[in-house]
N, C-alpha and C positions, 0 to 999 in steps of 0.2 A: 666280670673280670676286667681289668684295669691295661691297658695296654700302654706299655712305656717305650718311647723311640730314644734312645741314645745316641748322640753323637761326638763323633772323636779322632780330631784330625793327625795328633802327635802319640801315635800308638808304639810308645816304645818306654821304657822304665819304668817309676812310678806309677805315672798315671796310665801307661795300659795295664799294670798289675791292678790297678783299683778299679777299672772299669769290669777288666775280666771279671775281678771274685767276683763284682757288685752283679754282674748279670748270669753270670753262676749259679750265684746260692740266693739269686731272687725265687720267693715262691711259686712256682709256674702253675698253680694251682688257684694263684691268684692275681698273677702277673703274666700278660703277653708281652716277648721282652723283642725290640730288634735293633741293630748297630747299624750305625751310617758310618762308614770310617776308610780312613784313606791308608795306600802304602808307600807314600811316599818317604814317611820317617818312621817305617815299620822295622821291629828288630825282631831276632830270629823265635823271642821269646811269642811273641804277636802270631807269628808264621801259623806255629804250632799251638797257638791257643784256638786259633780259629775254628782248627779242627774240633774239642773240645767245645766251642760254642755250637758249633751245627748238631752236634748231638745233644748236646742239650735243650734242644728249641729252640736257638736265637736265630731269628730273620734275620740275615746279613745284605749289606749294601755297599757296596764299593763306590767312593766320590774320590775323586781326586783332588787333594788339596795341598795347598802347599805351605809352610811357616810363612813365609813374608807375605808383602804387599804384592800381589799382583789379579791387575786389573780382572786379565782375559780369565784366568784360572778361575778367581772368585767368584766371575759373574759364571763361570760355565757351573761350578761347583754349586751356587745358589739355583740355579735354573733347573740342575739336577734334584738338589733335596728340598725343591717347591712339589716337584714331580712324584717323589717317594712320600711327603706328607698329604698330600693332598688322596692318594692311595692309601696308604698304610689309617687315615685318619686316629693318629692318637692320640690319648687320653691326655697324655702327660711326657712334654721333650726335654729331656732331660743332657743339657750340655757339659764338655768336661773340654778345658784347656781355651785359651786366648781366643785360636782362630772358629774352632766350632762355636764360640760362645758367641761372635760375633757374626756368621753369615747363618748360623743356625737359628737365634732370635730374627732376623732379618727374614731368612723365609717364615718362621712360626706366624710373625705379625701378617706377614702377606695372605698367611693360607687364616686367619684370623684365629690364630690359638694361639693364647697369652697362660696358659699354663704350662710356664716354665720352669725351670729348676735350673741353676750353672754353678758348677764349681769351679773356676778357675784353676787351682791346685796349684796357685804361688806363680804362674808362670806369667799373668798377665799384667805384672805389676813393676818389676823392675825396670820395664823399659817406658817410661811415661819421659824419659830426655828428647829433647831434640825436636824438630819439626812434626817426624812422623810419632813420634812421642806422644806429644800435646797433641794431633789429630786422632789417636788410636785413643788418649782417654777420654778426649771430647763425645768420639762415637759410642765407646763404651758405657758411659755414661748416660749417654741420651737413651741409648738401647736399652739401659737397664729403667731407667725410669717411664719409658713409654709403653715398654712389655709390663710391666710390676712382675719382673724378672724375680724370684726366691733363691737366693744362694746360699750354698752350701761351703763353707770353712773346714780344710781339713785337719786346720789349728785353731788355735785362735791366736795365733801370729795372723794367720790367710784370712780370718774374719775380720781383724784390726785393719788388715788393707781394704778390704770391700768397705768397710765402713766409712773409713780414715778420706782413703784413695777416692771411693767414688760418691762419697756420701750418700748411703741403702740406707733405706729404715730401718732401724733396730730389729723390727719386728719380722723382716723378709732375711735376716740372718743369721742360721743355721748355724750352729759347732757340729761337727760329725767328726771325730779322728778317725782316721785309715785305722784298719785292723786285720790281723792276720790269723790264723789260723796254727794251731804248735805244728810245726815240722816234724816230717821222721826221724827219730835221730838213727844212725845209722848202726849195726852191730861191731861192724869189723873196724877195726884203723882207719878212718879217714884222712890221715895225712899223707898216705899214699899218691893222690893229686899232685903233691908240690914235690914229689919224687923224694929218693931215698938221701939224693946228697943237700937237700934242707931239714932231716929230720933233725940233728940238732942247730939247727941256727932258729931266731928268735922270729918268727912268719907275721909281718903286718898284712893284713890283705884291707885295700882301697879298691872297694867294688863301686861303680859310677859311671855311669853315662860320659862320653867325652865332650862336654859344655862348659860353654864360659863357667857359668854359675857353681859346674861342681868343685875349683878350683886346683886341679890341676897344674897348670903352668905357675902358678903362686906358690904353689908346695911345690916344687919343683925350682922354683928360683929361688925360694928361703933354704932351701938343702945346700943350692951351691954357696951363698953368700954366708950357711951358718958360722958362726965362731968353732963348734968342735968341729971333728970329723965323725959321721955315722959307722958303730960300732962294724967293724967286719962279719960281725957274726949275725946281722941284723939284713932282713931280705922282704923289701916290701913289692908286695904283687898287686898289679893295675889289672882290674877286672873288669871290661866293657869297651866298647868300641864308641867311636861317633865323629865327628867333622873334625875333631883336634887331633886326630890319631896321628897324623904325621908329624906335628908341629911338637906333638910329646915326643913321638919316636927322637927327632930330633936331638930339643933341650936333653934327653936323658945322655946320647950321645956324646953331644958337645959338652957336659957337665963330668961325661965320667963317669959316669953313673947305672951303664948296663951292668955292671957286673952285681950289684945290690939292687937296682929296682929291673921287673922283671914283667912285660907284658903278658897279660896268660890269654888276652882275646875275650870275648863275650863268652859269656858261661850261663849256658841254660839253667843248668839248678848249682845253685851254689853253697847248696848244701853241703857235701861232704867239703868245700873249701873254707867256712865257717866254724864246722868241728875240727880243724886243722889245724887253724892259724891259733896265735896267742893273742890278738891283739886286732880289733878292725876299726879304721879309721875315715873321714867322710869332712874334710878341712874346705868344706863348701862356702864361697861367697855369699847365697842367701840360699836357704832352704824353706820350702813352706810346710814341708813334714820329716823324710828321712826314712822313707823304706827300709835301705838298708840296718842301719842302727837297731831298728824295730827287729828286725829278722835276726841279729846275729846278738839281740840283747835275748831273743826266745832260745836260741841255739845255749845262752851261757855266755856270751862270750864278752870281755872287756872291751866298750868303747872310747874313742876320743875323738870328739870331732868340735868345729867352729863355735863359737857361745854366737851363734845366728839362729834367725828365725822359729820355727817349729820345735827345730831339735833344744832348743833351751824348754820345751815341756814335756820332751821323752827321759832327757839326762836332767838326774838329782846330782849333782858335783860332789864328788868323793864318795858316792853314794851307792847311784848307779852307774857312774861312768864317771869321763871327765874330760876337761873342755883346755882347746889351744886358746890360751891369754895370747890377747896383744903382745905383750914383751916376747910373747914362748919364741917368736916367726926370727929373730933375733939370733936365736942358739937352737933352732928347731932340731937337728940332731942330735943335742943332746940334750933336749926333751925323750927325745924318741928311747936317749940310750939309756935314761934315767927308767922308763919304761920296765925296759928290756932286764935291767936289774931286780926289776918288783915284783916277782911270779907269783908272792901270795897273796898280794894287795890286789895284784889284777884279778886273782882267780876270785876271790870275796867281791870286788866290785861284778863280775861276771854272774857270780850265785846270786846277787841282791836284784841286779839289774833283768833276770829271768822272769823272777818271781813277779817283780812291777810289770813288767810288759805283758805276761803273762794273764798277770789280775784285771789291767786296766785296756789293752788293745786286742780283744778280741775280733775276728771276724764279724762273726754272731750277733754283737753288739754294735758293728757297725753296718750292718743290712738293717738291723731292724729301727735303728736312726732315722736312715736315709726311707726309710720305708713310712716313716714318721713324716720325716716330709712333703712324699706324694699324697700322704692323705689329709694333710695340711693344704695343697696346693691346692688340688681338688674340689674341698670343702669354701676354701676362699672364692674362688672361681666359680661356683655353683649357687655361692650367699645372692 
């Protein structure tokens, strides 16, 4: 049996949705699985997975870690998972996100296991600016080539940067896309959710984390400065919490704009809000993948989101979905309203867009990937 330590300091959207299923529907018949992972940037979805992990066998470890630089935190958090490695001895540590990739190889090499695995998942890339910038990919860098570090791409936008960004051997990089499993679809009406007095207005839902990167405050400033005005009968709903929460409450405020865009809060399953809407959109700065998209392309449902990153290899253009042009941020409402006028066009892009995500982003196929590469690791490690 193969024992895998996972670690994971940013357990919240995506990437705890991928760490989950991945320790999930690991084979436990063939994998001893356990998570090192902090609550500091834990959402309520994390809470309640937890539960869910301890029946299923996963050793759990609680380290406190925090997004940024700091000193006291780092050293305390590396002192602690020298301490769990060094106990737990395993097989194979397997890193996900910026800061576990970075204090996580630093104990491996200390406790002298250099079989690793990180996937970054897009997040440790866009900030290479600036002082602390150019130090965090200097360290990155040096980390990965001293460990002979194996990374994992959850695109291949995310493996262009490990390549690109940090120069990896071709050979230590992995494509794995995220994959999900088909949803229940529900029996009854689920528009129910958005209450009785949206049942006819035209329902966007922007389900997102509240970060820079998902961009928010950008949709949100191209709404106020658009040329038309956003159709009245048009109601888009912000689904997720995070550090901008105020500074959106805000802008929506001072724009005018409660009465059409609509906070609904973090929403644990967003299922029944998926079969609801007409329309879900994700107008992100950079994306390394697009959960969402993925989720509400299996639901059916019509996307539009940024021609960035990842998401340009889930959306086919006019196809399975379709993408805000440069120009669109200009007259973005009446993009939006052009939208709202298209219900058969969007419902074919929704049918076409199912079936793809459906064919090519499974679960199933992404465990047995990823599982492709611990015995890759493994084998290199043992030659």
């Amino acid at each position: 049996m193969t024992s895998i330590l996972m670690i994971l300091e940013a357990t919240v959207g995506g990437i705890r949705r991928h760490v989950v299923d991945l320790l999930v529907g690991l084979d436990k018949k063939r994998y001893k699985v356990a998570l090192i992972y902090s609550l500091s940037r834990a959402d309520a979805g994390f809470k309640k997975a937890m539960v869910e992990l301890a029946a299923n066998g996963v050793d759990l470890h609680e380290v406190a870690m925090g997004r940024g630089i700091d000193p006291d935190m780092d050293f305390r958090a590396l002192r602690e998972i020298l301490s769990i490695i060094r106990k737990t001895r395993p097989d194979i540590i397997h890193l996900h996100g910026a800061k576990a990739g970075a204090i996580g190889r630093g104990a491996a090499m200390l406790c002298g296991n250099r079989r690793i695995v990180y996937t970054p998942h897009g997040g440790s890339f866009h900030k290479f600016n600036g002082l602390r910038g150019r130090i965090y990919w200097a360290v990155e860098k040096s980390l990965g080539w001293i460990s002979k570090t194996r990374y994992i791409g959850v695109s291949q936008h995310s493996c262009d940067q490990i390549l690109q960004g940090l120069g990896a051997p071709p050979e230590r990089v992995h494509l794995v896309y995220n994959g999900i499993s088909a949803p229940d679809v529900l029996a009854d009406r689920p528009g129910q959710v958005y209450g009785e007095e949206n049942q006819r207005n035209f329902k966007i839902l922007f389900p997102a984390v509240f970060f820079e990167a998902k961009g928010h405050l950008e949709f949100l400033d191209a709404l106020h400065r658009s040329k038309s005005k956003l159709h009245p009968a048009i109601r888009i709903f912000l689904a997720g919490d995070g550090p901008l929460k105020h500074e959106i409450e805000q802008r929506i405020q001072s724009y005018h704009l409660d009465q059409q865009i609509l906070m609904v809060g973090f929403i644990e399953d967003l299922g029944p809000w998926y079969q609801g809407c007409d329309l879900v959109i994700l107008p992100s700065r950079d994306e390394a993948f697009g959960y969402v998209i993925l989720e509400a392309m299996y639901f059916g449902k019509p996307v539009a989101a940024a021609r960035v990153g990842g998401l340009k290899e889930i959306i086919r253009e006019n196809e399975t979905g379709l993408f805000f042009e440069e120009d669109a941020w200009s007259d973005i409402a009446g993009v939006l309203n052009s939208y709202a006028g298209a219900t058969a066009e969007l419902s074919e892009l929704g049918h076409n867009g199912q079936e793809f995500a459906r064919t090519n982003f499974g679960l199933e196929r992404m465990i047995d990937e990823t599982c492709a590469v611990y015995r890759e690791t493994g084998k290199k490690e043992s030659d």
